[in-house]
PDB file with SEQRES, HELIX, SHEET and CRYST1 records, atoms N, CA, C and O in Angstrom:
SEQRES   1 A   72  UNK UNK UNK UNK UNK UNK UNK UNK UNK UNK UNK UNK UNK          
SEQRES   2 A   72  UNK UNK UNK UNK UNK UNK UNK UNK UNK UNK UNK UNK UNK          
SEQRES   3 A   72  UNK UNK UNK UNK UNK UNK UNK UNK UNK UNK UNK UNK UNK          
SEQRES   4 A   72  UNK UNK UNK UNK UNK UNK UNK UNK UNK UNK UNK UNK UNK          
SEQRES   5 A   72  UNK UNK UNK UNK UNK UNK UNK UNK UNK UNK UNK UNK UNK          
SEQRES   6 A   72  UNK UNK UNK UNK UNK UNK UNK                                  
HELIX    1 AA1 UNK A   18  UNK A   21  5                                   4    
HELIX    2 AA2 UNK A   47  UNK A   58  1                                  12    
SHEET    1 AA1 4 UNK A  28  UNK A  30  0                                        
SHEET    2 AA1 4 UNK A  37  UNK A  39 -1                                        
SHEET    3 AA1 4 UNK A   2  UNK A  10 -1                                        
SHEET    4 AA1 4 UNK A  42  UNK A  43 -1                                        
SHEET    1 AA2 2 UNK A   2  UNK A  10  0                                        
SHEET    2 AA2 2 UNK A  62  UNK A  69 -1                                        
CRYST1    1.000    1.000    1.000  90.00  90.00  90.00 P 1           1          
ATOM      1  N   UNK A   1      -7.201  -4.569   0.113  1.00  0.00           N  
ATOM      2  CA  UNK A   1      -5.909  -4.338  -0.510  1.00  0.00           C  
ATOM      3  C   UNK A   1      -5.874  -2.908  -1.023  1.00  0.00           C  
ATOM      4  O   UNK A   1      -6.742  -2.465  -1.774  1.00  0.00           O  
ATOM      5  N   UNK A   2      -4.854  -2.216  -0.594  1.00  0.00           N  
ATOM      6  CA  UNK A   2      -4.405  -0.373  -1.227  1.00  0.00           C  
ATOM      7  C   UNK A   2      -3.169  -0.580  -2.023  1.00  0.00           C  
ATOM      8  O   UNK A   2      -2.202  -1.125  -1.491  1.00  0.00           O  
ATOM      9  N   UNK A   3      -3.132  -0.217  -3.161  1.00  0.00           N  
ATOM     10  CA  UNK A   3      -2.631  -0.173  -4.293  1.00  0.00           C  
ATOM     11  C   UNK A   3      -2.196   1.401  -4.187  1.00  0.00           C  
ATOM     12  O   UNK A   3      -2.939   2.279  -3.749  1.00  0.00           O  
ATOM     13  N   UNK A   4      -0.582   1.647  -4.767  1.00  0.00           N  
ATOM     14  CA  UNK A   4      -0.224   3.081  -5.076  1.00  0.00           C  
ATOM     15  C   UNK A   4       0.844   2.931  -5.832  1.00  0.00           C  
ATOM     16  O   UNK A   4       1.351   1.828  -6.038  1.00  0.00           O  
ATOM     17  N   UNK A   5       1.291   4.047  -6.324  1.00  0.00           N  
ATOM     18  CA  UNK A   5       2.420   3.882  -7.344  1.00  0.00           C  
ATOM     19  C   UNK A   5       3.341   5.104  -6.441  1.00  0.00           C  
ATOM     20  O   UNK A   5       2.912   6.039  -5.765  1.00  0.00           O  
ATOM     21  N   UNK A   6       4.556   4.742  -6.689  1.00  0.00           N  
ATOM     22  CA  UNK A   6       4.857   5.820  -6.311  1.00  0.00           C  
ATOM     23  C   UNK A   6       6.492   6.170  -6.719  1.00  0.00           C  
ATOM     24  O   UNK A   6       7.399   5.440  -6.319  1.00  0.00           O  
ATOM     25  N   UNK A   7       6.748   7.396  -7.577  1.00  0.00           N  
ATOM     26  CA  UNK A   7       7.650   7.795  -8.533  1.00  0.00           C  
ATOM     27  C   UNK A   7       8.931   8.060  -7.736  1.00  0.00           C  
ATOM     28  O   UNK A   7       9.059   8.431  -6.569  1.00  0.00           O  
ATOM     29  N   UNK A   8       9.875   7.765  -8.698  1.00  0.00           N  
ATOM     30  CA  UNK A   8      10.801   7.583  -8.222  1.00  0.00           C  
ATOM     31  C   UNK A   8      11.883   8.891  -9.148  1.00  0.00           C  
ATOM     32  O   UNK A   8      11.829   9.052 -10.367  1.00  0.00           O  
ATOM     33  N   UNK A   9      12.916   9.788  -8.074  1.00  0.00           N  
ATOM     34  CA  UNK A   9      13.885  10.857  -8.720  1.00  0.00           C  
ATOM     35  C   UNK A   9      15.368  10.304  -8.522  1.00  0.00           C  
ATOM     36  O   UNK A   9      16.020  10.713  -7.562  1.00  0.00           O  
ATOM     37  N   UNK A  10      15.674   9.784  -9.024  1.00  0.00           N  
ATOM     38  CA  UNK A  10      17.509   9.235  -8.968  1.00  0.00           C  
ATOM     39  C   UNK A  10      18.093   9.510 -10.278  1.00  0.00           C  
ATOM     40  O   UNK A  10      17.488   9.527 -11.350  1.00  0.00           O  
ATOM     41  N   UNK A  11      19.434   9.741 -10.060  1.00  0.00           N  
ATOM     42  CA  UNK A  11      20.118   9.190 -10.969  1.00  0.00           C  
ATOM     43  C   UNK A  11      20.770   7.868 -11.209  1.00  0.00           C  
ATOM     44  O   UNK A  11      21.426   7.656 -12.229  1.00  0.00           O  
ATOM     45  N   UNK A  12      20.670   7.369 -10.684  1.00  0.00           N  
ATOM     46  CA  UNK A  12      21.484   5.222 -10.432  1.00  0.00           C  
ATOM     47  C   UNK A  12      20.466   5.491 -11.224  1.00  0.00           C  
ATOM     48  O   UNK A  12      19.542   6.304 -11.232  1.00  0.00           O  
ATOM     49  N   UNK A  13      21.090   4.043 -12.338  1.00  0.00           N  
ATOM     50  CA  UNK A  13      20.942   3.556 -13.740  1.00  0.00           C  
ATOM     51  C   UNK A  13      20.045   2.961 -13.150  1.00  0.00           C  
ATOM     52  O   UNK A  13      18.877   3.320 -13.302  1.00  0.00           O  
ATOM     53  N   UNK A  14      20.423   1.773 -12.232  1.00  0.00           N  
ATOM     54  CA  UNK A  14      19.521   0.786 -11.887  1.00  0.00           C  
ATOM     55  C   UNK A  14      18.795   0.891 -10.471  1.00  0.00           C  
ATOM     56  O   UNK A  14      19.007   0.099  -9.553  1.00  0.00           O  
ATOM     57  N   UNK A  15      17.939   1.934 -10.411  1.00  0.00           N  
ATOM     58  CA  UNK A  15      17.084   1.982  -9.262  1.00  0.00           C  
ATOM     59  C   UNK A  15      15.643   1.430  -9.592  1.00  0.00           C  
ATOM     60  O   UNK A  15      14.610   1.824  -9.051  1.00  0.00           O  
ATOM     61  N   UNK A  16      15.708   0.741 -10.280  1.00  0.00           N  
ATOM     62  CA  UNK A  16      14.263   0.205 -10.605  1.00  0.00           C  
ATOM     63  C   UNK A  16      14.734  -1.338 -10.348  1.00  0.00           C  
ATOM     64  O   UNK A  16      13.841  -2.179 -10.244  1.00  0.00           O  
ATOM     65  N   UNK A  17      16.012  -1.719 -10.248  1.00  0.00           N  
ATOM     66  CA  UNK A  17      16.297  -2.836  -9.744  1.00  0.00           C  
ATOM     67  C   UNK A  17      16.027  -2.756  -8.239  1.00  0.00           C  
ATOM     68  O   UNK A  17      15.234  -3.619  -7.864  1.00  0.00           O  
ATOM     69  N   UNK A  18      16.455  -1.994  -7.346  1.00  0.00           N  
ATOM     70  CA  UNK A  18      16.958  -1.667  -6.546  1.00  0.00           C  
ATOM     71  C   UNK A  18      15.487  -1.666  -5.894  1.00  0.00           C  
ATOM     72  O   UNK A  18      15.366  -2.174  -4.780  1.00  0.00           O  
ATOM     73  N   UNK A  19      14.287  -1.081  -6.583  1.00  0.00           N  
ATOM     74  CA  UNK A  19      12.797  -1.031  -5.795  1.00  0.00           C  
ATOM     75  C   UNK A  19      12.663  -2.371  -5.586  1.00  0.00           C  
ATOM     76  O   UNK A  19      12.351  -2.720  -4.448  1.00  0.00           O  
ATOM     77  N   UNK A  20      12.814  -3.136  -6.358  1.00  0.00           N  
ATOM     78  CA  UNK A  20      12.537  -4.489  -6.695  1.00  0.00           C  
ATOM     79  C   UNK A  20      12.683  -5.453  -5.028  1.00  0.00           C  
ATOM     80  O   UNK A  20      12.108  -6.423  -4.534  1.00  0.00           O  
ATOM     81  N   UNK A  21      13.723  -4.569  -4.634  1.00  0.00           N  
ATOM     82  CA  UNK A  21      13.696  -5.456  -3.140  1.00  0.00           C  
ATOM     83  C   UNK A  21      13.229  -4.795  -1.745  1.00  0.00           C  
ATOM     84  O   UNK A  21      13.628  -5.204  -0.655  1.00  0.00           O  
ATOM     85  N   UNK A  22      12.499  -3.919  -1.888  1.00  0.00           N  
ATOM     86  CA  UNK A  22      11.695  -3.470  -1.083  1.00  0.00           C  
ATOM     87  C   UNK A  22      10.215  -4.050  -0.857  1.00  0.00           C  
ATOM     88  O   UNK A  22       9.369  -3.962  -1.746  1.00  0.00           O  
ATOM     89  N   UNK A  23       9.911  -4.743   0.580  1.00  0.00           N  
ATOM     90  CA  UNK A  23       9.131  -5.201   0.513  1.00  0.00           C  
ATOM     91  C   UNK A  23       7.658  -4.477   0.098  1.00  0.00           C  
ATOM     92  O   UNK A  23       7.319  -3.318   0.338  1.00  0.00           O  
ATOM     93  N   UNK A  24       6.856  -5.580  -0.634  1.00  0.00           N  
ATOM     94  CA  UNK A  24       4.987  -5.149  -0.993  1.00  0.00           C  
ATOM     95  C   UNK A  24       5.581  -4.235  -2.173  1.00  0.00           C  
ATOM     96  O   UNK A  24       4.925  -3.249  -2.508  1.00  0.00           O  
ATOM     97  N   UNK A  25       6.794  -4.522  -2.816  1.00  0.00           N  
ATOM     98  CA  UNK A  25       6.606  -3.582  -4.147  1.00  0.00           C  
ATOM     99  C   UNK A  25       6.600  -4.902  -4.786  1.00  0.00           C  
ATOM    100  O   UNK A  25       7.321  -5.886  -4.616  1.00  0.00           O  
ATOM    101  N   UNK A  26       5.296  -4.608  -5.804  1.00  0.00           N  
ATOM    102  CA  UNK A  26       5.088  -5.781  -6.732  1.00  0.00           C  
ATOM    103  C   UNK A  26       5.537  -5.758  -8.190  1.00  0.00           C  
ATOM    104  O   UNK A  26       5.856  -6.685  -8.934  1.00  0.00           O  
ATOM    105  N   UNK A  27       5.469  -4.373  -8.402  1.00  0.00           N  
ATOM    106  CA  UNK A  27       6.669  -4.413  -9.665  1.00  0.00           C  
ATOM    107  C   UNK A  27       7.393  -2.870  -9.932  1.00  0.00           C  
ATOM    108  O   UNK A  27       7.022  -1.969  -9.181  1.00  0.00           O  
ATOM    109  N   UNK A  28       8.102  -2.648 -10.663  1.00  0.00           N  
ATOM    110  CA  UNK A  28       8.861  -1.320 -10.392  1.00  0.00           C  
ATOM    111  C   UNK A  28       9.700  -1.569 -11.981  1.00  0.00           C  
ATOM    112  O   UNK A  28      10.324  -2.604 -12.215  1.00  0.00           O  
ATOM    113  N   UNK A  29       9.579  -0.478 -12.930  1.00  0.00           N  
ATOM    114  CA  UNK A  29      10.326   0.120 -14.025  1.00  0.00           C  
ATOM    115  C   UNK A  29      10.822   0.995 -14.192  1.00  0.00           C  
ATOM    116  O   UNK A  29      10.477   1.922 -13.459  1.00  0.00           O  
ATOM    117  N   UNK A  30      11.948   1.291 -15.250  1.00  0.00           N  
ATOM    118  CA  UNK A  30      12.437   2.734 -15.435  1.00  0.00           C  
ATOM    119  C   UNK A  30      11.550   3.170 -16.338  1.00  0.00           C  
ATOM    120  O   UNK A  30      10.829   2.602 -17.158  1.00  0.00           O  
ATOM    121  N   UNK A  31      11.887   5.167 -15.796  1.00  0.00           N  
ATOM    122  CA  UNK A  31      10.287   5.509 -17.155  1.00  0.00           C  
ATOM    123  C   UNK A  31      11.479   6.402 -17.432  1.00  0.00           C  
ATOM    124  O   UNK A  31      12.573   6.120 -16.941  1.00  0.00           O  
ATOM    125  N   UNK A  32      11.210   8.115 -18.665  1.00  0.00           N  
ATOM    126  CA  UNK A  32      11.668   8.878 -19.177  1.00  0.00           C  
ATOM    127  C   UNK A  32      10.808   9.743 -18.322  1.00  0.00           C  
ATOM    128  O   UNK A  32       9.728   9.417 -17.828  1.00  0.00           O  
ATOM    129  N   UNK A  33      11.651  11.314 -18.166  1.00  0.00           N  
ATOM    130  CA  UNK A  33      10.395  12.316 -17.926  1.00  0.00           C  
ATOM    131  C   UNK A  33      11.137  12.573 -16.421  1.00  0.00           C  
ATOM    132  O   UNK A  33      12.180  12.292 -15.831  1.00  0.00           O  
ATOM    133  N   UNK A  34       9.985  13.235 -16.236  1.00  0.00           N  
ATOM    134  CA  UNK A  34      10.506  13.939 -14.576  1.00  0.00           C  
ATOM    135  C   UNK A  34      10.662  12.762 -13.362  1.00  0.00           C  
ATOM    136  O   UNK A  34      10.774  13.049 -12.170  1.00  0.00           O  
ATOM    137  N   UNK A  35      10.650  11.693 -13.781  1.00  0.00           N  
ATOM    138  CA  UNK A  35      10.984  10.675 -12.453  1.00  0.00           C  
ATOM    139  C   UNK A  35      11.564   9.465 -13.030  1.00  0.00           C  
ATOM    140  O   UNK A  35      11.091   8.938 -14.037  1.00  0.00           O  
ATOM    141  N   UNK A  36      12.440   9.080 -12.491  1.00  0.00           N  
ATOM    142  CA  UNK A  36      13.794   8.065 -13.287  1.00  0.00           C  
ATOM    143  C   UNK A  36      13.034   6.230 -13.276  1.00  0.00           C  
ATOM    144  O   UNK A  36      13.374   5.335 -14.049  1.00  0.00           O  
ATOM    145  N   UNK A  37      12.115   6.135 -12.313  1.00  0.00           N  
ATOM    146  CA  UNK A  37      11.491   4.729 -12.119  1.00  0.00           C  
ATOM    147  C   UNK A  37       9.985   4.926 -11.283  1.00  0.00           C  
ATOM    148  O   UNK A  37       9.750   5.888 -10.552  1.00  0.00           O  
ATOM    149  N   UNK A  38       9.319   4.143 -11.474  1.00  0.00           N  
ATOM    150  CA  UNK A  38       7.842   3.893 -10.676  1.00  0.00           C  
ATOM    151  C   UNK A  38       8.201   2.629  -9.831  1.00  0.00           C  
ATOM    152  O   UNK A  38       9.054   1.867 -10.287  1.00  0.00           O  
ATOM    153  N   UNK A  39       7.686   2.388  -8.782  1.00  0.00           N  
ATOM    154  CA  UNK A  39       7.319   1.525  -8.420  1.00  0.00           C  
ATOM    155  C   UNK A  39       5.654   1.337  -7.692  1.00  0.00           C  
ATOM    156  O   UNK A  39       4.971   2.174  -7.102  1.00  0.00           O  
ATOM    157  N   UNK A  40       5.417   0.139  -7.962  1.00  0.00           N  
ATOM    158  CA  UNK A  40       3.901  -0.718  -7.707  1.00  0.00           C  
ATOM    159  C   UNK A  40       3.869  -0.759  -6.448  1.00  0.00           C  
ATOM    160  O   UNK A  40       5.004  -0.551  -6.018  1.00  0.00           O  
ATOM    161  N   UNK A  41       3.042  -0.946  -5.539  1.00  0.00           N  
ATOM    162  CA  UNK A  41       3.397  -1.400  -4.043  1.00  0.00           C  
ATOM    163  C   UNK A  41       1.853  -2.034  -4.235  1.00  0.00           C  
ATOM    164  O   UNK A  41       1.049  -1.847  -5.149  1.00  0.00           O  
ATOM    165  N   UNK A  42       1.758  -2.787  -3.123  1.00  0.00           N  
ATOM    166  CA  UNK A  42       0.248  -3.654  -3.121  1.00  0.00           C  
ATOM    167  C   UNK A  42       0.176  -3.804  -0.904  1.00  0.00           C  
ATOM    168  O   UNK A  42       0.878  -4.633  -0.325  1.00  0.00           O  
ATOM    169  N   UNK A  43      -0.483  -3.138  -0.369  1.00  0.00           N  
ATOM    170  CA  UNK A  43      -0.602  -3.371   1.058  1.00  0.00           C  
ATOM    171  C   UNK A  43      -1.593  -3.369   1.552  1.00  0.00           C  
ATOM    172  O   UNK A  43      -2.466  -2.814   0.885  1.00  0.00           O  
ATOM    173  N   UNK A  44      -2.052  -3.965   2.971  1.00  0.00           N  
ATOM    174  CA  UNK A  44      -3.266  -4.526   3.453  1.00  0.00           C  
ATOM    175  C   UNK A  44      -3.649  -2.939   3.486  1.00  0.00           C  
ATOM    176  O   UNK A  44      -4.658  -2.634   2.851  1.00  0.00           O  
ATOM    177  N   UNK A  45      -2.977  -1.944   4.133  1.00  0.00           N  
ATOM    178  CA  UNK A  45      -3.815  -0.837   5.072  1.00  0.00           C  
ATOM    179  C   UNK A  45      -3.362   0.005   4.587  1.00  0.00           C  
ATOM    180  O   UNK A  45      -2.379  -0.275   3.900  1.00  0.00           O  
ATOM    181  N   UNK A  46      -3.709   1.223   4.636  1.00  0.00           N  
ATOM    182  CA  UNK A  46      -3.322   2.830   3.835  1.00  0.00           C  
ATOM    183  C   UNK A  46      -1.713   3.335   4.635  1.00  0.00           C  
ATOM    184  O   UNK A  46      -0.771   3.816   4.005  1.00  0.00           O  
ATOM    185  N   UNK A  47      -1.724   3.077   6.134  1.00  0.00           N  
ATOM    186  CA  UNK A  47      -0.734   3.440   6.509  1.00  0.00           C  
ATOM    187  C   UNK A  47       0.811   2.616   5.962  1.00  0.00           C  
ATOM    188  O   UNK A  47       1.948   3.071   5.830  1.00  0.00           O  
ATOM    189  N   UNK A  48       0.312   1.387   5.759  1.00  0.00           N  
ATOM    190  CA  UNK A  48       1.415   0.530   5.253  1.00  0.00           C  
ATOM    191  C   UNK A  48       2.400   1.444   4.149  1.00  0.00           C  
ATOM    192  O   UNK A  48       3.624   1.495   4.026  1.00  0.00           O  
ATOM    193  N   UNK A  49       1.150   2.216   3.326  1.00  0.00           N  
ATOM    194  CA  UNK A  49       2.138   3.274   2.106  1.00  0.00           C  
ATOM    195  C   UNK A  49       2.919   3.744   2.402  1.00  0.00           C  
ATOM    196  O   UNK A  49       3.995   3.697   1.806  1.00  0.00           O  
ATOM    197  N   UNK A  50       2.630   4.615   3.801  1.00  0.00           N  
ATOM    198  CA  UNK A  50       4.278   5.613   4.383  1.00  0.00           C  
ATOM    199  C   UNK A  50       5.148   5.217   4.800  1.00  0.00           C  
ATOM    200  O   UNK A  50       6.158   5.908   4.929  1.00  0.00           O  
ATOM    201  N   UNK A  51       5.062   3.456   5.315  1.00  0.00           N  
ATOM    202  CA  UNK A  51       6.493   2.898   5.893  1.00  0.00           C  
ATOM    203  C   UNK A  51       7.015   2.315   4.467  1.00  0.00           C  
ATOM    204  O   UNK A  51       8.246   2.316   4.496  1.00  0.00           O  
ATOM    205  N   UNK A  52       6.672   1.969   3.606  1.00  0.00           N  
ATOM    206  CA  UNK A  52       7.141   1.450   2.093  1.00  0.00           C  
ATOM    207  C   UNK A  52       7.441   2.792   1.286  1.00  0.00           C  
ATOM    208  O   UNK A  52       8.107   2.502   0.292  1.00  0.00           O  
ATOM    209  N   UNK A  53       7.158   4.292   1.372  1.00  0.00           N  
ATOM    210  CA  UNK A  53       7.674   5.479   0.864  1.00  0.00           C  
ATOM    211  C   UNK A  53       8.764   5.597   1.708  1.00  0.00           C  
ATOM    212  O   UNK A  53       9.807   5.951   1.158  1.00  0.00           O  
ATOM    213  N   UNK A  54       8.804   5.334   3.245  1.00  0.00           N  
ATOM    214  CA  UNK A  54      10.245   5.487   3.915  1.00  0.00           C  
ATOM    215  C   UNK A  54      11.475   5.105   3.561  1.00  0.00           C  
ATOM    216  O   UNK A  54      12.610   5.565   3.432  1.00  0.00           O  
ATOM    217  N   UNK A  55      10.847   4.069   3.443  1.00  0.00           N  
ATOM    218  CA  UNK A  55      11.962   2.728   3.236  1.00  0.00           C  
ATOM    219  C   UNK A  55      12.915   3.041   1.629  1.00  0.00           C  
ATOM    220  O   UNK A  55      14.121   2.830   1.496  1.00  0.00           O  
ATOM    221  N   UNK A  56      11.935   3.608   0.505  1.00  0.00           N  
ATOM    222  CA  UNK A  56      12.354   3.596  -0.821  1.00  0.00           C  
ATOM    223  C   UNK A  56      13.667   4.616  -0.644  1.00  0.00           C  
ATOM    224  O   UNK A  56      14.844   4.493  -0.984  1.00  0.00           O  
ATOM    225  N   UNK A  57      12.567   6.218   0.388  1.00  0.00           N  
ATOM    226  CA  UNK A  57      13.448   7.574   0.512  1.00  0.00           C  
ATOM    227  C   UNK A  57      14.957   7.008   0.761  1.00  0.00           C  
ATOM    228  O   UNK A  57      15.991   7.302   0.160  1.00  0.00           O  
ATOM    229  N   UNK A  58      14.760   6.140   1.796  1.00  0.00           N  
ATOM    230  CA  UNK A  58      16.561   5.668   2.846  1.00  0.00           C  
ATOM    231  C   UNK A  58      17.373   5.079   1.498  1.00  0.00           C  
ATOM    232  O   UNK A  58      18.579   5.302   1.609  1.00  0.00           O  
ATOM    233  N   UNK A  59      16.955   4.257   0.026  1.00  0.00           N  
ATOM    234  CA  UNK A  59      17.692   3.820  -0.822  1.00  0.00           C  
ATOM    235  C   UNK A  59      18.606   4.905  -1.063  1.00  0.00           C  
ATOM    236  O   UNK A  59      18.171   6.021  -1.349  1.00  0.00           O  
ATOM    237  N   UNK A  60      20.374   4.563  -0.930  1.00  0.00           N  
ATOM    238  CA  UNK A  60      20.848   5.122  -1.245  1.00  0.00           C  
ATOM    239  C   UNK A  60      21.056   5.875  -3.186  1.00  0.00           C  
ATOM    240  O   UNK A  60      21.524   5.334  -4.187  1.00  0.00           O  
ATOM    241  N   UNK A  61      20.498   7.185  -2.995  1.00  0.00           N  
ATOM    242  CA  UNK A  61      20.378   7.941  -4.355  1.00  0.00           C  
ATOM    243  C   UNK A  61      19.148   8.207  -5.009  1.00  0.00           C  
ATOM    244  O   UNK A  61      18.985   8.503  -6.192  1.00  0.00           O  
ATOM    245  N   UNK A  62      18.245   8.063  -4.059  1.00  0.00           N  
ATOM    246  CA  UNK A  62      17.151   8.538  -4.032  1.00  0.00           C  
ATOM    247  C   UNK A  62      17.139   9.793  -4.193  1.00  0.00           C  
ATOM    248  O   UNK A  62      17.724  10.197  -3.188  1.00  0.00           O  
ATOM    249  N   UNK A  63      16.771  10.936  -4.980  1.00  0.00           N  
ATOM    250  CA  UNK A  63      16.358  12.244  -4.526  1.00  0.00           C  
ATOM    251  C   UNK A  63      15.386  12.681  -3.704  1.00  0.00           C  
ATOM    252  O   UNK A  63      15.440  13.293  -2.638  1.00  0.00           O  
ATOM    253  N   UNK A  64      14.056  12.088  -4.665  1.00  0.00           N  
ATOM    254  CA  UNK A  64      12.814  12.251  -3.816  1.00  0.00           C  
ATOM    255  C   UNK A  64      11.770  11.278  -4.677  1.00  0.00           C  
ATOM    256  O   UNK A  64      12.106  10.556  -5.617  1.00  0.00           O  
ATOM    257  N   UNK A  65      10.768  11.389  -4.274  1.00  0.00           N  
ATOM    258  CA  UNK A  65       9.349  10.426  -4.276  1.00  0.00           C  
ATOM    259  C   UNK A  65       8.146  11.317  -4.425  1.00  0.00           C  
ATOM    260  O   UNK A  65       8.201  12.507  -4.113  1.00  0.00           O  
ATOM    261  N   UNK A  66       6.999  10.716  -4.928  1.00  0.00           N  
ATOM    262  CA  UNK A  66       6.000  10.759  -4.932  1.00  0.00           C  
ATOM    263  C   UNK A  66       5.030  10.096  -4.938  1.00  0.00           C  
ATOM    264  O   UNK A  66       5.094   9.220  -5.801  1.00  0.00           O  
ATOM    265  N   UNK A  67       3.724  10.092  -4.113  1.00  0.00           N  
ATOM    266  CA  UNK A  67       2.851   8.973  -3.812  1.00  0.00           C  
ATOM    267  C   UNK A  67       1.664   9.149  -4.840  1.00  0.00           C  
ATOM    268  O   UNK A  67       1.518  10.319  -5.192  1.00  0.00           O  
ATOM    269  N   UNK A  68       1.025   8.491  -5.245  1.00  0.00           N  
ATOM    270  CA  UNK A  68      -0.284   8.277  -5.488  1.00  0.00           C  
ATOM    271  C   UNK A  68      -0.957   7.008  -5.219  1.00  0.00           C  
ATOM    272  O   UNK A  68      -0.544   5.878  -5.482  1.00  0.00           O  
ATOM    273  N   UNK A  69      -2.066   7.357  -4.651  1.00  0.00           N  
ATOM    274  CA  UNK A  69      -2.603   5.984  -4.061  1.00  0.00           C  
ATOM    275  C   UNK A  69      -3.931   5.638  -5.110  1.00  0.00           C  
ATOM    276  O   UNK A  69      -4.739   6.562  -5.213  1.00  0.00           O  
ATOM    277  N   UNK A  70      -4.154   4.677  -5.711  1.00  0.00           N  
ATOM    278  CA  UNK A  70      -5.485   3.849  -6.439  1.00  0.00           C  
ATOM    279  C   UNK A  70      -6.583   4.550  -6.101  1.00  0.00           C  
ATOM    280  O   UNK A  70      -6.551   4.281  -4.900  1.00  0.00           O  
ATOM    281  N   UNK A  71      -7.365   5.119  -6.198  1.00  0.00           N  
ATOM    282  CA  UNK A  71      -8.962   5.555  -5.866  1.00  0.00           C  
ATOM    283  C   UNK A  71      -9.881   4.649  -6.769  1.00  0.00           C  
ATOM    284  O   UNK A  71     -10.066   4.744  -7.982  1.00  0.00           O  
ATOM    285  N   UNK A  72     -10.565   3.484  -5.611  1.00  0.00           N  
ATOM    286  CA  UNK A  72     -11.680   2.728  -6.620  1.00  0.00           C  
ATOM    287  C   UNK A  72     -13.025   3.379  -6.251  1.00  0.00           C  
ATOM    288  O   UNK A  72     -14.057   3.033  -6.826  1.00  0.00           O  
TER     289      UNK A  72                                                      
END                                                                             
């Protein structure tokens, strides 16, 4: 299992709802600060991260993203 978080730049109020239905995101909040929401993702394989960063980018009002992946 690869674990990453990966930040979220919008303005929509509710884009932390909105992660919520993207699949392998296991949980997703609004934060303060330079990125409007996080979301959790949980996937079998490392590549799985870039089709679940795709998918977030296409939400309409997305600005942009950022990945970080778990290092155990």
């Amino acid at each position: 299992m690869v674990r990453a978080i990966i930040l979220v730049k919008s303005p929509k109020k509710l884009i932390a709802a909105r992660l919520q239905k993207v699949e392998f995101v296991v949980d997703s909040f609004p934060t303060s600060g330079q990125f409007d929401a996080v979301a959790v993702i949980d996937v079998k394989e490392l590549i799985q991260i870039k089709e679940v960063a795709t998918k977030i980018q296409k939400i309409n009002g997305v600005d942009r993203t950022e990945t970080m992946v778990e290092v155990q």
